[in-house]
BAFIBA-843324 format. One record per residue (C-alpha): residue number from 1; residue in three letters; x, y, z. Coordinates in Angstrom, 1 decimal, padded with zeros to 4 digits. Each point is the difference from the previous one (the first is absolute). Layout:
# residues N
<site i="NUM" aa="ALA" c1="X" c2="Y" c3="Z"/>
...
//
This chain:
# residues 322
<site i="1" aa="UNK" c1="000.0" c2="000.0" c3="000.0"/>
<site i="2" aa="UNK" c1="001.4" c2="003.5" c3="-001.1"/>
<site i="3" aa="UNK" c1="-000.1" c2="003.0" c3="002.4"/>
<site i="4" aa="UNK" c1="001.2" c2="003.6" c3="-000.6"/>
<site i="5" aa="UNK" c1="001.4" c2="001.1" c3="003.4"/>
<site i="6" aa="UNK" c1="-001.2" c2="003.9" c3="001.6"/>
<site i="7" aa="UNK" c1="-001.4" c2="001.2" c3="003.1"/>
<site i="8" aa="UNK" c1="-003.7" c2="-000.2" c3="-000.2"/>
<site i="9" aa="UNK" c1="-000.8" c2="001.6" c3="003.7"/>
<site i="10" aa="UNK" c1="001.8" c2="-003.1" c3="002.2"/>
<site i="11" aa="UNK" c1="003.3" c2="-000.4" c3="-000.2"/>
<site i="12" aa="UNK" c1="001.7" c2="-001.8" c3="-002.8"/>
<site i="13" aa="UNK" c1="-003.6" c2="-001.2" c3="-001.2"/>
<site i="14" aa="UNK" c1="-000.6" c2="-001.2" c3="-003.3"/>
<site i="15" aa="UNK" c1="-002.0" c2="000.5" c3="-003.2"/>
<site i="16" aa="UNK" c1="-000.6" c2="-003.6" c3="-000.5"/>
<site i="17" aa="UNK" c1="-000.6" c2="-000.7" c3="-003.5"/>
<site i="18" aa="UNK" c1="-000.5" c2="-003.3" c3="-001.8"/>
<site i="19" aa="UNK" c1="002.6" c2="000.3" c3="-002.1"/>
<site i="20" aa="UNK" c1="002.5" c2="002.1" c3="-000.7"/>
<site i="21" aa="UNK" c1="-001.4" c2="000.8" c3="-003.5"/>
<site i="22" aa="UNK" c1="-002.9" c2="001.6" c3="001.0"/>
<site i="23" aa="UNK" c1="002.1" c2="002.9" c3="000.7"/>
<site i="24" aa="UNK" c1="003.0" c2="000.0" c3="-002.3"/>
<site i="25" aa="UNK" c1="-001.1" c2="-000.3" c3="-003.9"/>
<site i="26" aa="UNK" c1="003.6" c2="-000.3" c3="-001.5"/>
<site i="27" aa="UNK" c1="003.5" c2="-001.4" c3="001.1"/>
<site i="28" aa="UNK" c1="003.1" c2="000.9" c3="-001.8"/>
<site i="29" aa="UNK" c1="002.4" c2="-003.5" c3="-000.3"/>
<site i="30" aa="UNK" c1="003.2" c2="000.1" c3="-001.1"/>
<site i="31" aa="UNK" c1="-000.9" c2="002.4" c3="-002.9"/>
<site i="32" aa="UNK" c1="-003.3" c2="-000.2" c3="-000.7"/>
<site i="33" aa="UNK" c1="-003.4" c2="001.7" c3="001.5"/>
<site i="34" aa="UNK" c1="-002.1" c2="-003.7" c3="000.5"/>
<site i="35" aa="UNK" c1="-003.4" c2="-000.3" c3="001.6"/>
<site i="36" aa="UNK" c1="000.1" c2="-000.3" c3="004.1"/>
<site i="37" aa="UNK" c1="-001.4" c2="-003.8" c3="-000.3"/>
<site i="38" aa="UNK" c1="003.3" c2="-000.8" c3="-001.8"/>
<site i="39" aa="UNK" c1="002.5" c2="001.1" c3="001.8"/>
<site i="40" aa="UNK" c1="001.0" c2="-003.4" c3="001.4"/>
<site i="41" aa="UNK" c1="003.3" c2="-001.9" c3="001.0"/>
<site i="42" aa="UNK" c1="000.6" c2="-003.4" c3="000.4"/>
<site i="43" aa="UNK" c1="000.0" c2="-001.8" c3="003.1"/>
<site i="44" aa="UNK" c1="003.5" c2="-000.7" c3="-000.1"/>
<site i="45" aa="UNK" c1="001.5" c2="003.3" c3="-000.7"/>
<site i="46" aa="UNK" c1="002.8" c2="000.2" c3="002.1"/>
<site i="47" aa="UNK" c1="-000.1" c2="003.5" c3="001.7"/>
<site i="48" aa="UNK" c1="-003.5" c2="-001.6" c3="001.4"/>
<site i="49" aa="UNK" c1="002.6" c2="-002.4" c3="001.8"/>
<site i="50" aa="UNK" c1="003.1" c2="001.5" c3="000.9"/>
<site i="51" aa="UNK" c1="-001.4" c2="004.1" c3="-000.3"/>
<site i="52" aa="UNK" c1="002.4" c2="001.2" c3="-003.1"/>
<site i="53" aa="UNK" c1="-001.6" c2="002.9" c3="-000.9"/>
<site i="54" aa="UNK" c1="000.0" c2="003.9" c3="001.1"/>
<site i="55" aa="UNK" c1="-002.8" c2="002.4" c3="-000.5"/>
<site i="56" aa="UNK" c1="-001.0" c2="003.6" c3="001.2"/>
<site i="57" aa="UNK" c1="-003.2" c2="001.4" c3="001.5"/>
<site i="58" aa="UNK" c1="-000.9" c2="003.5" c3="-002.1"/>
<site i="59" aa="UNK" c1="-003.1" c2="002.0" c3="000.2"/>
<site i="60" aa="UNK" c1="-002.5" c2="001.8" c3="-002.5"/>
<site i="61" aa="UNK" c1="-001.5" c2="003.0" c3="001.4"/>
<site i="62" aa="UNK" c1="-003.1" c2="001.3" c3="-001.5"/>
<site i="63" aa="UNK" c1="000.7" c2="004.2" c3="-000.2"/>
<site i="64" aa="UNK" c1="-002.0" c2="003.3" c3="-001.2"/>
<site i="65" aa="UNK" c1="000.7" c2="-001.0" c3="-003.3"/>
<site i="66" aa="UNK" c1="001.6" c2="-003.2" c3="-000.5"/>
<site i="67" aa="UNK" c1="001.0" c2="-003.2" c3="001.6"/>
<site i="68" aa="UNK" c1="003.4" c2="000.3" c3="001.1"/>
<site i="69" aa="UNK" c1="002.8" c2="-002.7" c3="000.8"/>
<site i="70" aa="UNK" c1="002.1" c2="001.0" c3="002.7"/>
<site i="71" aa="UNK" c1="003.9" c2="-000.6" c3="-000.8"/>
<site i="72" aa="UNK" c1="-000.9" c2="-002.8" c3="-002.4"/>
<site i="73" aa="UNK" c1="003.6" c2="000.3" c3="-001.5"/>
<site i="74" aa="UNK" c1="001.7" c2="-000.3" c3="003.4"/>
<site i="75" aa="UNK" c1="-001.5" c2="-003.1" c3="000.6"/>
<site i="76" aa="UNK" c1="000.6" c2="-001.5" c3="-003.0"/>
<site i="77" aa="UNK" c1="003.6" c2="001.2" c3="000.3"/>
<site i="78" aa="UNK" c1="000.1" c2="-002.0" c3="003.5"/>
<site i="79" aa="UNK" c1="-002.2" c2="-003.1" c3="-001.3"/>
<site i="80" aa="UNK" c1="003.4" c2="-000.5" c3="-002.5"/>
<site i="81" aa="UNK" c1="002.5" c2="000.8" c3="002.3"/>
<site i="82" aa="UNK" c1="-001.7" c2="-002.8" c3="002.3"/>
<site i="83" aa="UNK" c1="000.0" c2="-002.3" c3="-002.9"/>
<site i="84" aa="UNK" c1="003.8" c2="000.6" c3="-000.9"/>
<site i="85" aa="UNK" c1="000.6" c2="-000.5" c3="003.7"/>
<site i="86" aa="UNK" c1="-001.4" c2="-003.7" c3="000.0"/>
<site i="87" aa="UNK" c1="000.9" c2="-000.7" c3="-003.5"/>
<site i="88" aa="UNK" c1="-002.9" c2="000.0" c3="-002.3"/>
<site i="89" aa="UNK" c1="001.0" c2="001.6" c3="-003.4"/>
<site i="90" aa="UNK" c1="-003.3" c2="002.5" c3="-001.7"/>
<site i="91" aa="UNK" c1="-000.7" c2="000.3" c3="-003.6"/>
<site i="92" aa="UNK" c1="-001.8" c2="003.3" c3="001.3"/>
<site i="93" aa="UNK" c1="001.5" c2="003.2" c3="000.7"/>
<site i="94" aa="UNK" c1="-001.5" c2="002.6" c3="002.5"/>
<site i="95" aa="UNK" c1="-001.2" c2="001.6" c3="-002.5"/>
<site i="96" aa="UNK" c1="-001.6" c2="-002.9" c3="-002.0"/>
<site i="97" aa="UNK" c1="-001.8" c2="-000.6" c3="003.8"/>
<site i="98" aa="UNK" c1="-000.9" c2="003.3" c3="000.6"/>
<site i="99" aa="UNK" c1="-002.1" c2="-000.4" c3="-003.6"/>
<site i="100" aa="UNK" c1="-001.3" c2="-003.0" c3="001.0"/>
<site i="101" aa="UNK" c1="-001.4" c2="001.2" c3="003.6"/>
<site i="102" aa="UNK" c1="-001.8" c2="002.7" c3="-002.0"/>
<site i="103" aa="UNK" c1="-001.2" c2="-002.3" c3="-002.8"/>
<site i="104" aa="UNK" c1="-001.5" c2="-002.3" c3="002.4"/>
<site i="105" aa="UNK" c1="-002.2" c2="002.8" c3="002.4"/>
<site i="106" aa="UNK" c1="-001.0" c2="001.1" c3="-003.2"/>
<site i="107" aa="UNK" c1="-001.6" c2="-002.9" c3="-001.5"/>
<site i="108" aa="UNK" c1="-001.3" c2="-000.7" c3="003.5"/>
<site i="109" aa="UNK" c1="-002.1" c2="003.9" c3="-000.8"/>
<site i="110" aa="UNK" c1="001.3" c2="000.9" c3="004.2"/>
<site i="111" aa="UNK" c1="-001.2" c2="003.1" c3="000.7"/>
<site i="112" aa="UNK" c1="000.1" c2="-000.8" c3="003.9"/>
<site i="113" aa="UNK" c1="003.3" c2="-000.2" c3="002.8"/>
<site i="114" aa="UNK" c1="001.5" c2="-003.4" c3="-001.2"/>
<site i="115" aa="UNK" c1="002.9" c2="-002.0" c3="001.0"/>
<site i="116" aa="UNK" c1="002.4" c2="-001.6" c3="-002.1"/>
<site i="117" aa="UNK" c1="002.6" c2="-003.0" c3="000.4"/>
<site i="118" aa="UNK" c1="002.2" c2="-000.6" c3="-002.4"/>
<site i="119" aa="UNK" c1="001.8" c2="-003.8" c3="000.5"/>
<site i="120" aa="UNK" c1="003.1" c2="-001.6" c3="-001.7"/>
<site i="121" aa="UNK" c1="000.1" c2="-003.7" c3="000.8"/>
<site i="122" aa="UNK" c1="001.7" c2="-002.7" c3="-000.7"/>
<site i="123" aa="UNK" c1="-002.1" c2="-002.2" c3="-002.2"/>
<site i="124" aa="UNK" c1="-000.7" c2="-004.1" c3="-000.7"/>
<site i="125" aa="UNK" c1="002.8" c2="-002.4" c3="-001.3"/>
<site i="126" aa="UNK" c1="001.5" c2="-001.2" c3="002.9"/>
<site i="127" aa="UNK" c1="000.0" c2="-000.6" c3="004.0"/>
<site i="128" aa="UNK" c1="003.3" c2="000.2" c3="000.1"/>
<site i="129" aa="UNK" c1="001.6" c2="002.6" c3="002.2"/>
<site i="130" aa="UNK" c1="002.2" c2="001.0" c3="-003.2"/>
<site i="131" aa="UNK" c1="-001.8" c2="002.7" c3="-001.8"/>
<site i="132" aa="UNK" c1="002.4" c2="000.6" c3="-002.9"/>
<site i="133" aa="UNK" c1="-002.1" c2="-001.3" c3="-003.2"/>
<site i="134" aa="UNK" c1="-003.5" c2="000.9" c3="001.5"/>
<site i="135" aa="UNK" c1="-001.8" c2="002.5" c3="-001.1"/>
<site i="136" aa="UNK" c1="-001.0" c2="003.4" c3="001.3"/>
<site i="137" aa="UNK" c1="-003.3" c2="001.1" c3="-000.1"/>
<site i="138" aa="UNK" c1="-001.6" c2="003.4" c3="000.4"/>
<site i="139" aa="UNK" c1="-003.6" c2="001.0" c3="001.6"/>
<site i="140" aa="UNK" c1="-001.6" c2="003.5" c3="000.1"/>
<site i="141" aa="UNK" c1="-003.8" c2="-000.4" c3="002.0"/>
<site i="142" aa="UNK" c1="-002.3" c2="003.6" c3="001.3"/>
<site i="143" aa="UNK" c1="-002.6" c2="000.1" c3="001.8"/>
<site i="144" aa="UNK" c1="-002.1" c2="002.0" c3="002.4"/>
<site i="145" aa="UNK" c1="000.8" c2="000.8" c3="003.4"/>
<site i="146" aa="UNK" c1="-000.5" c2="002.3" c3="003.0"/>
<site i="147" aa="UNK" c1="002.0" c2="000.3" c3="003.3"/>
<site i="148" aa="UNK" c1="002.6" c2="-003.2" c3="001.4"/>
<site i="149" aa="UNK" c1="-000.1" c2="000.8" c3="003.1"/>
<site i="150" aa="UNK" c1="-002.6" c2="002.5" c3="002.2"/>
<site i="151" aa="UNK" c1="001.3" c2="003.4" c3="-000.9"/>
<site i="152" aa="UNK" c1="-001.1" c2="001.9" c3="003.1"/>
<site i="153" aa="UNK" c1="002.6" c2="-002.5" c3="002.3"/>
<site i="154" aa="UNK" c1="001.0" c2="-003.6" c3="000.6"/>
<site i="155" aa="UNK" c1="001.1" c2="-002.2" c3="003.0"/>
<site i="156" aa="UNK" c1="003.8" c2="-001.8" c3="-000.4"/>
<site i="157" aa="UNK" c1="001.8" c2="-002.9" c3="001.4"/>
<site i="158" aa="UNK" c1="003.5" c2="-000.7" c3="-000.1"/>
<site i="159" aa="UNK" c1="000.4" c2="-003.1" c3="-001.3"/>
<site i="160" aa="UNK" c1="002.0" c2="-003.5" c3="001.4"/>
<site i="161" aa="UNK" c1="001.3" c2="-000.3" c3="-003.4"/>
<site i="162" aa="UNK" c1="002.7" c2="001.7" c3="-001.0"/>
<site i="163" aa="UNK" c1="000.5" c2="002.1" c3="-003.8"/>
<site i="164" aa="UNK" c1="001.9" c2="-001.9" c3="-001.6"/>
<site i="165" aa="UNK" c1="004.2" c2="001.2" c3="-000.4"/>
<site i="166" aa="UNK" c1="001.2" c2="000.9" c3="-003.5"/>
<site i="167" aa="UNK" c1="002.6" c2="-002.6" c3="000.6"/>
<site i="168" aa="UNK" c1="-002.5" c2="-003.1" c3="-000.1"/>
<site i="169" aa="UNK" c1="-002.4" c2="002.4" c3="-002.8"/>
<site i="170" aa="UNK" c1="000.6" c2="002.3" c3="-002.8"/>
<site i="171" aa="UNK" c1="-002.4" c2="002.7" c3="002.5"/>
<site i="172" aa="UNK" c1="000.6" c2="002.5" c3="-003.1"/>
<site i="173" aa="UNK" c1="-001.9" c2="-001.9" c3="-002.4"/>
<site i="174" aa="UNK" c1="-004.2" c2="-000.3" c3="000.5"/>
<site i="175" aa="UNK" c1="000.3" c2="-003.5" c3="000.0"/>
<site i="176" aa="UNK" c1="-003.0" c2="-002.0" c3="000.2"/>
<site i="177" aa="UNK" c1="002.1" c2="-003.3" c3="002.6"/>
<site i="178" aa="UNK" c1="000.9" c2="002.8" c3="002.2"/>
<site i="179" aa="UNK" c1="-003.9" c2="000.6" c3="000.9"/>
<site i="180" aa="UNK" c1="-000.4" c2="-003.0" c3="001.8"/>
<site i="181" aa="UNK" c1="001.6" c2="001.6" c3="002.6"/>
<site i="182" aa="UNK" c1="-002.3" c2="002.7" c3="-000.2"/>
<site i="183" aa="UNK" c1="-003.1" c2="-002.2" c3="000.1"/>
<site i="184" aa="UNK" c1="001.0" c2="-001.4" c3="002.9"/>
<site i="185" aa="UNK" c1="000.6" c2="002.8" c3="001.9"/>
<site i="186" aa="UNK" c1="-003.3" c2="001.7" c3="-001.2"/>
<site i="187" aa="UNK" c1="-001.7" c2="-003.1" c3="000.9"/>
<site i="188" aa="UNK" c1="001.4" c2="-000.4" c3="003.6"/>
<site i="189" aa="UNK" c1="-001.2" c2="003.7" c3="000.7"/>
<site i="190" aa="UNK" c1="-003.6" c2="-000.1" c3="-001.4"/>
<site i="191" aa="UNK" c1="-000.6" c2="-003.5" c3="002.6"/>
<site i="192" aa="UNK" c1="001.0" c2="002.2" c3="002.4"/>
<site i="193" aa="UNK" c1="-002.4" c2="002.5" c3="-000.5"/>
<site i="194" aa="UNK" c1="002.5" c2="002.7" c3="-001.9"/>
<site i="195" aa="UNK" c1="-000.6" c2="001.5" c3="-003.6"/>
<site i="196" aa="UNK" c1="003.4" c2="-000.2" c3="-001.4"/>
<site i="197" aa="UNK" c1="003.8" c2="-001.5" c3="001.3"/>
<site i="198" aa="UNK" c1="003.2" c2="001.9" c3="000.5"/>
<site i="199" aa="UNK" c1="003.0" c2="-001.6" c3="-000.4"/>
<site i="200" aa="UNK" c1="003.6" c2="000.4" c3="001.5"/>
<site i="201" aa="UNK" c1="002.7" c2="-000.4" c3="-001.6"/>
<site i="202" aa="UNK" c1="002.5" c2="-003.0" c3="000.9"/>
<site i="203" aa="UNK" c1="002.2" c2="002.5" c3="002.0"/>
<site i="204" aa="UNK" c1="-003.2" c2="000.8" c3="002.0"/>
<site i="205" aa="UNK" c1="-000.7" c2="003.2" c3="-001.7"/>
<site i="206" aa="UNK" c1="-003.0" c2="001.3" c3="-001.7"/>
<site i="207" aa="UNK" c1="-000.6" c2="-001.1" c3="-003.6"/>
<site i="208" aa="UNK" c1="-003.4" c2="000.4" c3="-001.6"/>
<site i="209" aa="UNK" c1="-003.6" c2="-001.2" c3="000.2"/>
<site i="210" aa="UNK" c1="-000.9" c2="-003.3" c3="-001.8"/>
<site i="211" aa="UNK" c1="-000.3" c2="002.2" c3="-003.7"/>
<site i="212" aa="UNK" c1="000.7" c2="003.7" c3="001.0"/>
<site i="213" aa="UNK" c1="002.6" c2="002.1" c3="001.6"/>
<site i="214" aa="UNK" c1="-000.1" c2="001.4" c3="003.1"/>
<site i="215" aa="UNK" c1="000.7" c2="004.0" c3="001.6"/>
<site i="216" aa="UNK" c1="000.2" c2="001.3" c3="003.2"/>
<site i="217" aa="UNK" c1="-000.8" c2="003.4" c3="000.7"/>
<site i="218" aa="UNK" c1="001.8" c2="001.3" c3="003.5"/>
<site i="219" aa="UNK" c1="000.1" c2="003.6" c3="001.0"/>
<site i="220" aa="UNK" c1="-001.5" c2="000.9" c3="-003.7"/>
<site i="221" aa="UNK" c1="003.5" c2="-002.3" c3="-001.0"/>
<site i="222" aa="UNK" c1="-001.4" c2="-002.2" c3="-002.7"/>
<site i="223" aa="UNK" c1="002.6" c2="-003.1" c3="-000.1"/>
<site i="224" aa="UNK" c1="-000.5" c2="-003.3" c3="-002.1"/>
<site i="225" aa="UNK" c1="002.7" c2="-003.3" c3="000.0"/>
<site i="226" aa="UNK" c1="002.7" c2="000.5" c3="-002.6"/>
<site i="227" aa="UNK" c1="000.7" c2="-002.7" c3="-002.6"/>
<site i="228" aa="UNK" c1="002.5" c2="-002.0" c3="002.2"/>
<site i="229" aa="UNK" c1="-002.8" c2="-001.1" c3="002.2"/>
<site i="230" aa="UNK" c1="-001.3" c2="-002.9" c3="-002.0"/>
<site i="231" aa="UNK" c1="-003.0" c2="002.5" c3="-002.1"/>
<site i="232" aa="UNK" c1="-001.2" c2="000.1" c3="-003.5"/>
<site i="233" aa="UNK" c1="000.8" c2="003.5" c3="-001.3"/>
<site i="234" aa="UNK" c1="-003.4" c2="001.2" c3="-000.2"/>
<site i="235" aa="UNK" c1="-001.3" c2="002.4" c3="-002.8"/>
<site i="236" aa="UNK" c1="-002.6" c2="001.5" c3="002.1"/>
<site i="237" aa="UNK" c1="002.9" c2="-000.3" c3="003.2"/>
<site i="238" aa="UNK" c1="002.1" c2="002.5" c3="-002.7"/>
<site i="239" aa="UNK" c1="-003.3" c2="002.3" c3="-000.8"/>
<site i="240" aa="UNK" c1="-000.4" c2="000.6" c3="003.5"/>
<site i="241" aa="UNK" c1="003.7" c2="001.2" c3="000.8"/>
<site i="242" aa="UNK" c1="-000.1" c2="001.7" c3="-002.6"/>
<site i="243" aa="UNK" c1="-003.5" c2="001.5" c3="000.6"/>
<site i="244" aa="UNK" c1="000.5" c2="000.5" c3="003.9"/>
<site i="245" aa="UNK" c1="003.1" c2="001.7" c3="-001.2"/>
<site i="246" aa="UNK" c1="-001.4" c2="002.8" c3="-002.1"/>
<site i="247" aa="UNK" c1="-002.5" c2="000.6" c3="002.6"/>
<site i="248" aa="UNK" c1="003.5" c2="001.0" c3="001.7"/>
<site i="249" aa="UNK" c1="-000.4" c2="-002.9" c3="002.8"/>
<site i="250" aa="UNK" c1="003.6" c2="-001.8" c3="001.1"/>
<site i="251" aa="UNK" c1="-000.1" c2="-003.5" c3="-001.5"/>
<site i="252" aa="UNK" c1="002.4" c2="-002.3" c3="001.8"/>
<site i="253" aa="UNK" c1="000.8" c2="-003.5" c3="-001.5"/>
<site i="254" aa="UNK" c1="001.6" c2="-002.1" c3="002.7"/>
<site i="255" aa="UNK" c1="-000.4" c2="-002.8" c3="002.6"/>
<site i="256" aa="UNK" c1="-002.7" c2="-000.1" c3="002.2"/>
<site i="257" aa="UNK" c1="-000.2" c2="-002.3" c3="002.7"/>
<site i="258" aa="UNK" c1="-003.6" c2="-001.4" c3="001.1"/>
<site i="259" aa="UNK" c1="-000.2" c2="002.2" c3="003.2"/>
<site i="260" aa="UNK" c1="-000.3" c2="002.8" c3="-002.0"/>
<site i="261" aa="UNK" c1="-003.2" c2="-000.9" c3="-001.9"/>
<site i="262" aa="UNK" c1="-001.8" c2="-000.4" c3="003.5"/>
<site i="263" aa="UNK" c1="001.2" c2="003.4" c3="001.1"/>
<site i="264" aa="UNK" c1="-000.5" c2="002.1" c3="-003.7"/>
<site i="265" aa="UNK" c1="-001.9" c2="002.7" c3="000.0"/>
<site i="266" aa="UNK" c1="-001.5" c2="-001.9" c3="-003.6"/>
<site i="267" aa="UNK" c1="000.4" c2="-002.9" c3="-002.1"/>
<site i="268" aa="UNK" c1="-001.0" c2="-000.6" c3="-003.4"/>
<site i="269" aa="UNK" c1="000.6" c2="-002.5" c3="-003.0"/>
<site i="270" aa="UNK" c1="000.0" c2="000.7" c3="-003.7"/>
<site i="271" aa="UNK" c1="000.2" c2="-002.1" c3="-002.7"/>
<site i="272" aa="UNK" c1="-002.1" c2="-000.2" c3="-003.4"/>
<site i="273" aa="UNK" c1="-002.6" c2="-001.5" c3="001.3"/>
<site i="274" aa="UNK" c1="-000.3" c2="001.3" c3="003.6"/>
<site i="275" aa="UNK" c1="000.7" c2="003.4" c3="-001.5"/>
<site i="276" aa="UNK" c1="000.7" c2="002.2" c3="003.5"/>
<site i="277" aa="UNK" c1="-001.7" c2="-001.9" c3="002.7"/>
<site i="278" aa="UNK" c1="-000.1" c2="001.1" c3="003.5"/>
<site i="279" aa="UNK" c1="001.1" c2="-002.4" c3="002.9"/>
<site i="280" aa="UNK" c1="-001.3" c2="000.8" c3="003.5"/>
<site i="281" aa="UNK" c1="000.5" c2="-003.2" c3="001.7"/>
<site i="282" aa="UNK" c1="002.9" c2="-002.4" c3="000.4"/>
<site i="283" aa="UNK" c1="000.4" c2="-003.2" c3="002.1"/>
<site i="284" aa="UNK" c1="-001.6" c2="001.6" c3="003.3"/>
<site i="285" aa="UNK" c1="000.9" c2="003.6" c3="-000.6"/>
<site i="286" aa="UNK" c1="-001.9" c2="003.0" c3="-001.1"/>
<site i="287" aa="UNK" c1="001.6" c2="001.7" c3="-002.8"/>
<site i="288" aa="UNK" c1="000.6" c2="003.9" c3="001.2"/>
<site i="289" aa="UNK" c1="-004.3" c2="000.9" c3="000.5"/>
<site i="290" aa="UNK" c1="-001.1" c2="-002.9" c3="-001.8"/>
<site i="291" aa="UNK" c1="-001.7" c2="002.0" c3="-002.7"/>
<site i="292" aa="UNK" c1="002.2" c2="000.6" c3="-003.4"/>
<site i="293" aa="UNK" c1="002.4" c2="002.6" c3="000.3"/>
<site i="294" aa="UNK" c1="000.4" c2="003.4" c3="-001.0"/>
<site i="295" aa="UNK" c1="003.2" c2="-000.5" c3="-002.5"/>
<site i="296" aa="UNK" c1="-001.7" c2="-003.6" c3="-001.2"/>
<site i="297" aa="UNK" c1="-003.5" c2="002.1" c3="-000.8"/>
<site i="298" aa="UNK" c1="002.5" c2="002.5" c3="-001.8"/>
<site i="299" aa="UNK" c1="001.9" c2="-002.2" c3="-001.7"/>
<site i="300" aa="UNK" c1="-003.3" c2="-002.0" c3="-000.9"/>
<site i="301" aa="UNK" c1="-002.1" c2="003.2" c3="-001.8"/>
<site i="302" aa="UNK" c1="003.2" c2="000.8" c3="-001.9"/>
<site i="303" aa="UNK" c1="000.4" c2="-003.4" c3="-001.9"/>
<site i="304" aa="UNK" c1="-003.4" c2="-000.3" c3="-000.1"/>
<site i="305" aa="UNK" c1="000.3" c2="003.1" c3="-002.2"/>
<site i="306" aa="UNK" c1="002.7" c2="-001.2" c3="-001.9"/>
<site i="307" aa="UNK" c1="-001.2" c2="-003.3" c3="-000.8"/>
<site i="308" aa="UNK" c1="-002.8" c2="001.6" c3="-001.7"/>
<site i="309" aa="UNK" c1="001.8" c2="002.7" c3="-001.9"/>
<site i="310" aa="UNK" c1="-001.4" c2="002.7" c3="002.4"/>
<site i="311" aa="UNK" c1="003.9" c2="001.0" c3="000.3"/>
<site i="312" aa="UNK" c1="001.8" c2="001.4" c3="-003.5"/>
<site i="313" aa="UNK" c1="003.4" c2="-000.3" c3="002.3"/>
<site i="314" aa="UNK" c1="-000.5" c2="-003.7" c3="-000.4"/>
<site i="315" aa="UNK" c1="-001.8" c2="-000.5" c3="-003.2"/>
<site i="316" aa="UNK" c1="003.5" c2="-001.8" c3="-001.1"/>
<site i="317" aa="UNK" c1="-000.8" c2="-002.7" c3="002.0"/>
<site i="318" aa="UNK" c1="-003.0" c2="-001.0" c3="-001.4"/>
<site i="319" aa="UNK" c1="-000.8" c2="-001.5" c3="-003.7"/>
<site i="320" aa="UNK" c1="-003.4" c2="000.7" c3="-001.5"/>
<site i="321" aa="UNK" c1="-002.2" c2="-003.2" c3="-001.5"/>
<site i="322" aa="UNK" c1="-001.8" c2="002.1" c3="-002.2"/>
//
């Protein structure tokens, strides 16, 4: 059974639909635009086994004007630097994907905020762990969708499970093996009554929530882990240094240890689909009032703006579908 994920009033609820096709009209595969019903893989393909593939999470905002994708190069720039990091060789350029991202909303006629994940995986052939002469194939699916996570604040746990090191994982590359440990994690939390999982780092440090970043604000100090703590370099992590920055706010990237998120003054994650969310609970601590913050509701309007080409200062970030 197919479900498009968004917040529908309850946390992390769902838009259950009966299959995914009801939703998404068109699929593009490995060059061509095919109808949703189509776009199958065999039941041996080997990244279904062993997780050889990478992918991004990128968002379509629906503007004044136009439906707007919000750094669609960027993440099609990381989605091949995370498949030159595991090895998978692309007949596509960025370029080539960026086309294809926009080919594919528009046959799907979106004229509504979408999200879009773009997959490389490593196809059928073999089940050997040798991935040499298999091939590499290429997905581009869109559909609908609302808010991840509940925009106006979230409860956190840190989680038993550490984020995995860069030594044992390529953390640099969005690879689809290294989200078991993110499951996991985000599974342990929501039995224990939490909405999302913070993970340390092996050292013991902060690292980032199950699929987003994570920022501290302390004495209106906005500080966030830096690379070397085990994190995906997040595109939406990047927009809001860079955002918090013009808004002429110190941005720190730099170790934080865990007492610190008990004792900030706010906490918030970002990530593509979490966007800025709000956290006002951790473990047994109340996060500064326990309402969202005055930097996070700040830092908040102004994306919102951006995303949705409200802001010409940032129209470079976004690429118009039609």
């Amino acid at each position: 059974m197919g479900v498009l994920c968004g917040y529908n009033g309850s946390l992390r609820g769902y838009v259950v639909l009966s299959v995914w096709c009801n939703k998404i009209r068109y699929i593009w595969l490995d060059g061509k635009i095919i109808n949703c019903e189509d776009a199958k893989i065999h039941v041996l393909t080997h990244a279904l086994h062993y997780g050889t593939a990478v992918f991004e999470g990128i968002r379509g905002y629906m503007g004044v004007d136009n439906l707007y994708v919000f750094r669609l190069t960027d993440h099609m720039a990381r989605l091949l630097n995370s498949a030159k990091i595991i090895g998978l060789e692309l007949a596509y350029s960025i370029e080539d994907l960026v086309n294809a991202t926009l080919e594919v909303i528009r046959a799907n006629n979106y004229k509504e905020d979408i999200y879009i994940r773009p997959i490389v995986f490593v196809g059928e052939g073999s089940l050997s762990l040798n991935i040499a002469n298999l091939p590499v194939r290429v997905a581009i699916a869109a559909f609908p969708f609302g808010h991840y996570l509940k925009p106006s604040g979230i409860k956190a746990k840190i989680a038993s499970w550490r984020r995995v090191p860069s030594v044992s994982m390529p953390i640099m590359a969005k690879a689809s093996g290294i989200y078991l440990n993110s499951v996991i994690s985000l599974s342990e939390a929501l039995r224990l009554g939490f909405d999302e999982a913070i993970l340390l780092d092996i050292r013991g440090y902060i690292s980032e929530g199950s699929g987003e970043n994570i920022f501290i604000v302390r004495k209106g100090e906005v500080s966030t882990p830096p690379i070397t703590a085990s994190i995906l370099e997040g595109i939406t992590r990047d927009s809001v240094i860079r955002i918090a920055r013009d808004l002429d706010l110190k941005v720190y990237e730099r170790d934080i240890i865990r007492e610190e998120i008990y004792t900030a003054d706010e906490v918030f994650l970002t990530g593509t689909a979490a966007e800025i969310t709000p956290v006002v609970f951790v473990d047994n601590h109340v996060i500064g009032s326990g309402e969202p913050g005055p930097i996070t509701l700040k830092l908040q309007k102004a994306y919102d703006k951006i995303v949705r080409g409200l802001d010409e200062k940032y129209k470079h970030w976004l690429t118009a579908v039609y």
